[in-house]
VONU-974545 format. One record per residue (C-alpha): residue number from 1; residue in three letters; x, y, z. Coordinates in nm, 4 decimals, padded with zeros to 6 digits. Layout:
N
[bake NUM, "ALA", [X, Y, Z]];
...
***
This chain:
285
[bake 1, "UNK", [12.6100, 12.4065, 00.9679]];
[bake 2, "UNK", [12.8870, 12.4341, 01.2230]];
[bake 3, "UNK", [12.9561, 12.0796, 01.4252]];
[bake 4, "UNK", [12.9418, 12.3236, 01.7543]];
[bake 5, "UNK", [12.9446, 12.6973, 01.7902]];
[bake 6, "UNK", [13.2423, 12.8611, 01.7800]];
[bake 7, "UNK", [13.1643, 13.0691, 02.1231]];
[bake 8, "UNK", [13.2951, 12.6630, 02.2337]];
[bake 9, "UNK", [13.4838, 12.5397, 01.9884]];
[bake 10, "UNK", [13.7245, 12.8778, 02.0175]];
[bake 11, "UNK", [13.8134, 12.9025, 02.4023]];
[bake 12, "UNK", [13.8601, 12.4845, 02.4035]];
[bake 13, "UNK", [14.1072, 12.5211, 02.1056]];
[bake 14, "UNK", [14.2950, 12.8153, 02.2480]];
[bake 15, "UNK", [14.3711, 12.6596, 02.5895]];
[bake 16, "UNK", [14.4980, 12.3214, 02.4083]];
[bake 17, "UNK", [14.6664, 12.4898, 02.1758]];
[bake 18, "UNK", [14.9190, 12.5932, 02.4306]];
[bake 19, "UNK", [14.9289, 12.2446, 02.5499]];
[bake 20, "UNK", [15.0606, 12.0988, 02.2765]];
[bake 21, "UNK", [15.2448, 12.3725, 02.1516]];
[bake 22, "UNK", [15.0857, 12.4562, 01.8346]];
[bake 23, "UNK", [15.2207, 12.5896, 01.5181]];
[bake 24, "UNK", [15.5720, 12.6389, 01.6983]];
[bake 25, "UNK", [15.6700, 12.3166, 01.4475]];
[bake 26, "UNK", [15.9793, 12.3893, 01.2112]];
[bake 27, "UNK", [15.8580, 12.5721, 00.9213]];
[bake 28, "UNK", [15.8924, 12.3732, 00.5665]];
[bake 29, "UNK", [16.1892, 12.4818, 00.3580]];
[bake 30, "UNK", [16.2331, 12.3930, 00.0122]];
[bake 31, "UNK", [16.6073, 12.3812, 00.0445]];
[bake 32, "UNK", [16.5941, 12.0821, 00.3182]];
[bake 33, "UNK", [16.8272, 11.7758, 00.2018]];
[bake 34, "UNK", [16.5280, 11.5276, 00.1472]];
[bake 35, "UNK", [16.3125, 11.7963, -00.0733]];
[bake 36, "UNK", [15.9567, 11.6062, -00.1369]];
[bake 37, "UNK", [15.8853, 11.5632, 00.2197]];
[bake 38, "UNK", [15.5721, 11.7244, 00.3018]];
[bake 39, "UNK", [15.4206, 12.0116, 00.5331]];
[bake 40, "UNK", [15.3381, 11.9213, 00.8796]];
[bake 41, "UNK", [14.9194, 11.9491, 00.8689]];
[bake 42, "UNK", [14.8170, 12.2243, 01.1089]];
[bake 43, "UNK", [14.7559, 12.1084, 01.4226]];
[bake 44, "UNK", [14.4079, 12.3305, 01.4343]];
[bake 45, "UNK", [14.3164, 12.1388, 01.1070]];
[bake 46, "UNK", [14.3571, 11.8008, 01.2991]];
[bake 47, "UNK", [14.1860, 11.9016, 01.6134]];
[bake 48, "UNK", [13.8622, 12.0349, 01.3572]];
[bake 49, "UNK", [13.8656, 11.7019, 01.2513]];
[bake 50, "UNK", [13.8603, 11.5216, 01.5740]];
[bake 51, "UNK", [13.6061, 11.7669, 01.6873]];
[bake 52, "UNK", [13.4394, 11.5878, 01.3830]];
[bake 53, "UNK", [13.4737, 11.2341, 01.5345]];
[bake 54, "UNK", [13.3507, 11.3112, 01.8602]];
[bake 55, "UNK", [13.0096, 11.4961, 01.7904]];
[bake 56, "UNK", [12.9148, 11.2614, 01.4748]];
[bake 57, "UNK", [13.0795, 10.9484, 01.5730]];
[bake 58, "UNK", [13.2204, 10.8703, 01.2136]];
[bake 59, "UNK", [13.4930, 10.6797, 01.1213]];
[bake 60, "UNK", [13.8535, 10.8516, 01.0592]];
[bake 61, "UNK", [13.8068, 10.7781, 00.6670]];
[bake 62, "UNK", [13.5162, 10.8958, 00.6308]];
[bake 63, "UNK", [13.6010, 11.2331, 00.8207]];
[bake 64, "UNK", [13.9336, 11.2369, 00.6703]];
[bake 65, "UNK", [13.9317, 11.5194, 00.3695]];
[bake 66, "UNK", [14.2454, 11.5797, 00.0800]];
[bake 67, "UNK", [14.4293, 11.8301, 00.3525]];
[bake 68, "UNK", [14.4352, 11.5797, 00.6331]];
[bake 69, "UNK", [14.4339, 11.2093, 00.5968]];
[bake 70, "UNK", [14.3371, 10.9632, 00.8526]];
[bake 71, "UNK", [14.6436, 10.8221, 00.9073]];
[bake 72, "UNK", [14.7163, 11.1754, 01.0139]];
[bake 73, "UNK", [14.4298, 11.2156, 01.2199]];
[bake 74, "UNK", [14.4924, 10.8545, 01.3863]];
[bake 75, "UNK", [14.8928, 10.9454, 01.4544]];
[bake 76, "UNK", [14.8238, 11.2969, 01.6053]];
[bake 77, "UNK", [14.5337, 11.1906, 01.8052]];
[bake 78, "UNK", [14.7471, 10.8970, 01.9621]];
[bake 79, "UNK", [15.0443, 11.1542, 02.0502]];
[bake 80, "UNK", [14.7841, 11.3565, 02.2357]];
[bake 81, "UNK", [14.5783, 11.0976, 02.3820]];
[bake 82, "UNK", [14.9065, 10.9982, 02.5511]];
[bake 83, "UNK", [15.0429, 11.2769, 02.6735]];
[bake 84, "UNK", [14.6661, 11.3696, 02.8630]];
[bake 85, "UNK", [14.5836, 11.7224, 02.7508]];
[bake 86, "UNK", [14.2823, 11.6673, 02.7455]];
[bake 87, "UNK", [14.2790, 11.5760, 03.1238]];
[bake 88, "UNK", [14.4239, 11.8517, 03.1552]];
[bake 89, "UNK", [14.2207, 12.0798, 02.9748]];
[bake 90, "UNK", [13.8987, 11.9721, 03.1676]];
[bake 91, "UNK", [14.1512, 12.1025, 03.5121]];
[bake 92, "UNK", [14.1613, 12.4034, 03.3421]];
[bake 93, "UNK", [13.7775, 12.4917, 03.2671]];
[bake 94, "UNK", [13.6673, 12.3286, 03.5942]];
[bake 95, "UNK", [13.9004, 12.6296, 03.7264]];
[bake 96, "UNK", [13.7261, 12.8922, 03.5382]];
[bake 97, "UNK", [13.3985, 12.7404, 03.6480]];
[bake 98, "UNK", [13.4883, 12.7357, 04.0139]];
[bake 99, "UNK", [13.5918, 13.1400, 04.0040]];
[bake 100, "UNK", [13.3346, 13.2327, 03.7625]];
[bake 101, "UNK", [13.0397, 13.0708, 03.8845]];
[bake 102, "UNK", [13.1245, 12.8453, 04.1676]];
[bake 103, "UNK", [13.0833, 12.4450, 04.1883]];
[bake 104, "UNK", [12.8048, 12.3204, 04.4223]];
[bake 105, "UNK", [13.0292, 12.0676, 04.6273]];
[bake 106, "UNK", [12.8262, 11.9872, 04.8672]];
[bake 107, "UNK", [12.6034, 11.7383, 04.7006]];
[bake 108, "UNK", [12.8078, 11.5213, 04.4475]];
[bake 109, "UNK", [12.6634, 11.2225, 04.2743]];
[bake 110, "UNK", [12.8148, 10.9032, 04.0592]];
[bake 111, "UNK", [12.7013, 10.6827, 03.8532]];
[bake 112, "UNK", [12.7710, 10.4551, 03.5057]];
[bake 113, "UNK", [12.6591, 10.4577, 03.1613]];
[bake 114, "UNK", [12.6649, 10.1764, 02.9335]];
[bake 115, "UNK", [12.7433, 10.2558, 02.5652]];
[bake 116, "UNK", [12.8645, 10.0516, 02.2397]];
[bake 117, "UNK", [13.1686, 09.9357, 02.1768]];
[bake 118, "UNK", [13.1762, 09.7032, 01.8785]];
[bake 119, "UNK", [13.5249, 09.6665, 01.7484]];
[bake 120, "UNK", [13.6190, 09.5678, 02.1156]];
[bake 121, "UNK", [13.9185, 09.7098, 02.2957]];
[bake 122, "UNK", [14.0767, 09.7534, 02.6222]];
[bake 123, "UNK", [13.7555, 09.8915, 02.7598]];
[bake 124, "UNK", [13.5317, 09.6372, 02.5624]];
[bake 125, "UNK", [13.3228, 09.3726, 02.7544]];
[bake 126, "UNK", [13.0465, 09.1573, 02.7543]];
[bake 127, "UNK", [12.7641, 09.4242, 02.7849]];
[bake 128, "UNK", [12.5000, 09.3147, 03.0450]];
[bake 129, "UNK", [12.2022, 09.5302, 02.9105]];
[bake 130, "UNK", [12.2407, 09.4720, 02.5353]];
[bake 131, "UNK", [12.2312, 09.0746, 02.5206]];
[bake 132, "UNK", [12.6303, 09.0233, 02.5581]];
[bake 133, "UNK", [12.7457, 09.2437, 02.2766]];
[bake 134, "UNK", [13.0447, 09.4456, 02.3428]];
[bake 135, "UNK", [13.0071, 09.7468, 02.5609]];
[bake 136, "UNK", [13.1952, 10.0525, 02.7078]];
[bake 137, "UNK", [13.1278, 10.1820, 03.0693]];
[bake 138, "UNK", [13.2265, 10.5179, 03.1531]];
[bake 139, "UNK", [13.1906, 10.6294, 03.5376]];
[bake 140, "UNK", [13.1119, 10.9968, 03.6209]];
[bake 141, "UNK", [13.1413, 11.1891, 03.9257]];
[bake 142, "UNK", [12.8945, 11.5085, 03.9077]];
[bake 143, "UNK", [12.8652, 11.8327, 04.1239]];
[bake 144, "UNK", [12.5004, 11.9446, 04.2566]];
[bake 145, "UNK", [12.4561, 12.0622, 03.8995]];
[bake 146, "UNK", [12.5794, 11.7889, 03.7327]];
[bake 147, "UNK", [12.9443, 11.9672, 03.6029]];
[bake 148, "UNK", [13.1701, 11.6387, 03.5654]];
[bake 149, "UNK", [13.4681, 11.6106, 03.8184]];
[bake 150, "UNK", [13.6269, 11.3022, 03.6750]];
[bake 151, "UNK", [13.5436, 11.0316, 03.4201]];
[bake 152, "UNK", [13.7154, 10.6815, 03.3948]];
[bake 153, "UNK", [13.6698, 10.4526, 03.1003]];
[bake 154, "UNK", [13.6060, 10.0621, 03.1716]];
[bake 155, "UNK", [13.4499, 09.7336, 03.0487]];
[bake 156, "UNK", [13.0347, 09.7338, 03.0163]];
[bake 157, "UNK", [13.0373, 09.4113, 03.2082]];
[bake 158, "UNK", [13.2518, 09.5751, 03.5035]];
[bake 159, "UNK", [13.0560, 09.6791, 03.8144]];
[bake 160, "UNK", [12.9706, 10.0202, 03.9235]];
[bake 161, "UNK", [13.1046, 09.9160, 04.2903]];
[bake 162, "UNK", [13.4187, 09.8633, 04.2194]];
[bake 163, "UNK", [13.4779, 10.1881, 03.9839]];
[bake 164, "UNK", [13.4068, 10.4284, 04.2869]];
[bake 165, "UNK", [13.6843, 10.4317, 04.4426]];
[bake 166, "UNK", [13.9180, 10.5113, 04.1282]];
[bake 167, "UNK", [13.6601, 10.7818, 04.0395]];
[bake 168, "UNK", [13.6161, 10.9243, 04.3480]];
[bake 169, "UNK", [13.9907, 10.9447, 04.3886]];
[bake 170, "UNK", [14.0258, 11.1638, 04.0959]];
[bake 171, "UNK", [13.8500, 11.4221, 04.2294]];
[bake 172, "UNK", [14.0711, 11.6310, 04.4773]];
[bake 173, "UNK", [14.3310, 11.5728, 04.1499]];
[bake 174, "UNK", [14.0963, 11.7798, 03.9238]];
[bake 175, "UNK", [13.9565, 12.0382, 04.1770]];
[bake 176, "UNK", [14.1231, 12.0252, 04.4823]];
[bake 177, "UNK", [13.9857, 11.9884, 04.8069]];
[bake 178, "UNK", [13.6644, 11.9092, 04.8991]];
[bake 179, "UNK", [13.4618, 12.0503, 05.1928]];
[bake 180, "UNK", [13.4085, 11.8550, 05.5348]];
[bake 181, "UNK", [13.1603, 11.5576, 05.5182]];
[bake 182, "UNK", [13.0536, 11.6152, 05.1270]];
[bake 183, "UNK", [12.7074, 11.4355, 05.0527]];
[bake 184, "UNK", [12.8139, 11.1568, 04.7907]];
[bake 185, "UNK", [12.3999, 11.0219, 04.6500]];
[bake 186, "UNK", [12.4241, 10.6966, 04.4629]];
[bake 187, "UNK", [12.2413, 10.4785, 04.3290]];
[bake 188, "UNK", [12.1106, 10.0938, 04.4812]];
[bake 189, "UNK", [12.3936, 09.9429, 04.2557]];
[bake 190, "UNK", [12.6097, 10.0735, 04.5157]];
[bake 191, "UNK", [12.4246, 09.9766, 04.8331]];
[bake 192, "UNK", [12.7112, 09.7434, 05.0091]];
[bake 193, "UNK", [12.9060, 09.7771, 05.2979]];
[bake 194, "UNK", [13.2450, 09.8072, 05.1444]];
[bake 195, "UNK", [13.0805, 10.1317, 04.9756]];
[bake 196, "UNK", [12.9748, 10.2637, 05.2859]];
[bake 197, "UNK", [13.2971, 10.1843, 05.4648]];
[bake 198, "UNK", [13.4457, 10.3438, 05.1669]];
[bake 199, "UNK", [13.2877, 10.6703, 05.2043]];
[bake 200, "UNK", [13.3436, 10.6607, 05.5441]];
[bake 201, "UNK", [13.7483, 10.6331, 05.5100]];
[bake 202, "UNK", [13.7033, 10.9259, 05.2143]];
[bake 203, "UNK", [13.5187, 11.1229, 05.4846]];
[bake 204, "UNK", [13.1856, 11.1434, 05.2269]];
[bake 205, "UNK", [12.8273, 11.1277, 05.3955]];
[bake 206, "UNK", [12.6719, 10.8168, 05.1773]];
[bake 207, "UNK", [12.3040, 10.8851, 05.0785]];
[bake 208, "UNK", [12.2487, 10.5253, 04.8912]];
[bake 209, "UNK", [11.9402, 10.4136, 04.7262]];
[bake 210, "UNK", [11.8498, 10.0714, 04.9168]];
[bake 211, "UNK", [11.7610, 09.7646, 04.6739]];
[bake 212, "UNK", [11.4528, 09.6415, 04.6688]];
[bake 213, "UNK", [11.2833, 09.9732, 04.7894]];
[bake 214, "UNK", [11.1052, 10.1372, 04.4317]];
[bake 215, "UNK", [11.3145, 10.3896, 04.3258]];
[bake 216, "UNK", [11.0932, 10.7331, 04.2621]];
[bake 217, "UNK", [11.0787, 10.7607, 04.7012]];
[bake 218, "UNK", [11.4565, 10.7429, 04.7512]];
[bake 219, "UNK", [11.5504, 10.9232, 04.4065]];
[bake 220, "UNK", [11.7115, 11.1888, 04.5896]];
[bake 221, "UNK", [11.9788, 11.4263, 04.4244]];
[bake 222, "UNK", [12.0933, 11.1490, 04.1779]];
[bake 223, "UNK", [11.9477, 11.3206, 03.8742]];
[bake 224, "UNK", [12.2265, 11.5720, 03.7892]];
[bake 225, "UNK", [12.4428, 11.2516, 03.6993]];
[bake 226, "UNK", [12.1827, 11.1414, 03.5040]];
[bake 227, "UNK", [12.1167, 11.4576, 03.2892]];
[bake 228, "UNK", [12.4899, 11.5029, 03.2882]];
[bake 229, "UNK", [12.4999, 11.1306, 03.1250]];
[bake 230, "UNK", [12.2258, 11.1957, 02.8341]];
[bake 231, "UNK", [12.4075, 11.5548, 02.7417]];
[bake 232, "UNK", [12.7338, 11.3464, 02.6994]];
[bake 233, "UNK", [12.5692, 11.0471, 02.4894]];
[bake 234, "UNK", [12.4996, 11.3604, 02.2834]];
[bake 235, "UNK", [12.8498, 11.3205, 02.1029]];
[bake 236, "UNK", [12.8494, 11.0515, 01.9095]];
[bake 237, "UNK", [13.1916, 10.8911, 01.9560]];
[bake 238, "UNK", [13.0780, 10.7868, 02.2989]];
[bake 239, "UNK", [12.7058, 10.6543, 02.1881]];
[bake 240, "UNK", [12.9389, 10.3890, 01.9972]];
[bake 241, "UNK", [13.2779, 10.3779, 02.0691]];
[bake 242, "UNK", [13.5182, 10.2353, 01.8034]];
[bake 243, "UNK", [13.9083, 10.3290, 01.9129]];
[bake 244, "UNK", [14.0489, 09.9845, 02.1590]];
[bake 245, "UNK", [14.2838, 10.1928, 02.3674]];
[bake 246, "UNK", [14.1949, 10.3228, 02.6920]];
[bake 247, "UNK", [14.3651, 10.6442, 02.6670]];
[bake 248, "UNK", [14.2011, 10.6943, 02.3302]];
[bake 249, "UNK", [13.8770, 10.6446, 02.4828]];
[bake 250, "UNK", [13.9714, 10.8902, 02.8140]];
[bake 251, "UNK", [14.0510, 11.1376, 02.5792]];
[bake 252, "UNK", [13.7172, 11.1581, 02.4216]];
[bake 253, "UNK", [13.5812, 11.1061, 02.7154]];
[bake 254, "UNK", [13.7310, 11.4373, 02.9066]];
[bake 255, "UNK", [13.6884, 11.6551, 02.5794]];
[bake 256, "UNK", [13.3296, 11.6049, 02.5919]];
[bake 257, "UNK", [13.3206, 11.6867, 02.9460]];
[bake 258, "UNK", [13.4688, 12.0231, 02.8628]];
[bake 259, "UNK", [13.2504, 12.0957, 02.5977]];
[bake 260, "UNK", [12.9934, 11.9914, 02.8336]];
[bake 261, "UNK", [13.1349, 12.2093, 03.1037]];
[bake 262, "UNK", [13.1996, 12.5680, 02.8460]];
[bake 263, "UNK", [12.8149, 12.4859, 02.7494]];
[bake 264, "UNK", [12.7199, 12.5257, 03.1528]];
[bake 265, "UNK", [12.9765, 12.7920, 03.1823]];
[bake 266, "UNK", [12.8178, 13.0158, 02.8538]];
[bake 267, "UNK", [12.4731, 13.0029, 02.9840]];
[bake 268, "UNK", [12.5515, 13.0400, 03.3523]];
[bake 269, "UNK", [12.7298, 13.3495, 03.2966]];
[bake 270, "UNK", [12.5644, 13.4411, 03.0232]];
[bake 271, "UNK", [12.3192, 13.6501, 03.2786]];
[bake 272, "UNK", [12.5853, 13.7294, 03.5215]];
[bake 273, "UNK", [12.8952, 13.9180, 03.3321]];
[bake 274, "UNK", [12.9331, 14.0939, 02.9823]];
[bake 275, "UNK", [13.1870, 14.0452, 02.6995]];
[bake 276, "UNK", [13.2423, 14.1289, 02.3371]];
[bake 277, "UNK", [13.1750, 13.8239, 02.1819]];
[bake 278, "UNK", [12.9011, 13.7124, 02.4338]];
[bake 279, "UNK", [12.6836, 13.4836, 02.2165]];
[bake 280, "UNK", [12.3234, 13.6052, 02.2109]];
[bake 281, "UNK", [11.9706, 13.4079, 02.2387]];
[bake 282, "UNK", [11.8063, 13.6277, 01.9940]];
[bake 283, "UNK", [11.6379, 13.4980, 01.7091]];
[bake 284, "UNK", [11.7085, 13.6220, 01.4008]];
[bake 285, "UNK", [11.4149, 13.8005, 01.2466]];
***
């Protein structure tokens, strides 16, 4: 049983691929001066094995197989997480998205999700809905139908206030401009004045929830964030989060929002264009 189909896994690997520059490494010679140093591991075989992190949420030794170790896997995933391909990666099928299908910018939403983080970290804190233990907060900014613009990684104890601004800054970095007077629909965690004097300066029309007013009559169009939050808790590396370096967790973070984003992109266009290897939604009889 595959971890994901390959009508994802294949595009995702073929775009970072030429990121990193894959299999363009010095080939192995048996004639070099130091003789028992050993082959480079594939890159591809190291990225199947991170997909392998990120959907089950296992350790690196326990994912780690006689062809790729997990010092391997831990060493490669570093070099990447640092350079930001994956960043860049989720630039590059938001692109597609916008000319294939279009992104519904009019009505964007954010909000925070709380997940575990035991073995602490750089994003660990004091998690305020799980009795103290150490948490992970990740803060997503949606489109009308909940396609993520830009993720940031912080503490579970941090508050959604202060994250907006860093997360709503990212935005015009992934996609480029916005439209005029955008509709930005959060949440009562958000209902302050320096938020709406934010959005103001950013030149976003703010469509809060107001505490103490029962949420189901000001719900709004908040729930794409929150469907676009339970497809992502889907991969288990971010249901419990184990790495302790931010850009280790940012990484994961923006490859499952490109998964998450090829998914929307397959089924949208699924009815709208024809290809060769067009997955179909027949059952096999």
């Amino acid at each position: 049983m595959p971890l994901l189909p390959a009508s994802l896994i294949e595009p995702v690997w073929v775009e970072f691929a030429a990121l990193i520059g894959a299999d363009q490494q010095p080939e192995f010679s048996p004639t070099h001066p130091w003789g028992c140093h050993r082959r480079r591991i594939s890159d591809r075989v190291v990225f199947d094995h991170l997909i392998a992190a990120l959907v089950h949420g296992s350790g690196y030794e326990r994912i780690a197989t006689p062809g790729c170790s997990d010092r391997t896997i831990r060493r490669r995933l570093r070099d990447w997480a640092q350079a930001g391909h994956t960043k860049v990666l989720l630039r590059l099928v938001l692109a597609a998205f916008d000319r294939m299908i279009g992104l519904d910018l009019d009505d964007l939403s954010v909000d925070g999700s709380i997940t575990k983080s035991p073995c602490g970290g750089e994003v660990s804190g004091r998690s305020p809905v799980d009795r103290g233990k150490q948490g992970t907060k990740r803060s997503v900014a949606c489109d009308g139908g909940g396609i993520p613009l830009h993720l940031l990684a912080a503490r579970a104890n941090d508050h959604d206030s202060p994250l907006l601004e860093p997360t709503l800054a990212g935005i015009c970095d992934m996609i480029g401009p916005l439209p005029d007077r955008p509709c930005m629909h959060l949440d009562r965690g958000y209902d302050s004045h320096k938020t709406r004097d934010l959005l103001q300066i950013l030149g976003y029309e703010g469509h809060i929830a107001v505490k103490g007013v029962p949420a189901p009559i000001q719900a709004g169009k908040r729930w794409p964030v929150e469907r676009l939050h339970s497809w992502m808790n889907g991969f288990g590396k971010l249901r419990r989060f184990t790495d302790k370096l931010k850009v280790i967790a940012e990484f994961y973070l923006y490859l499952a929002a490109t998964f998450t984003v090829i998914r929307r992109l397959i089924n949208r266009a699924r009815s709208l264009y024809r290809w060769p290897t067009r997955p179909t939604t027949r059952r096999l009889r």
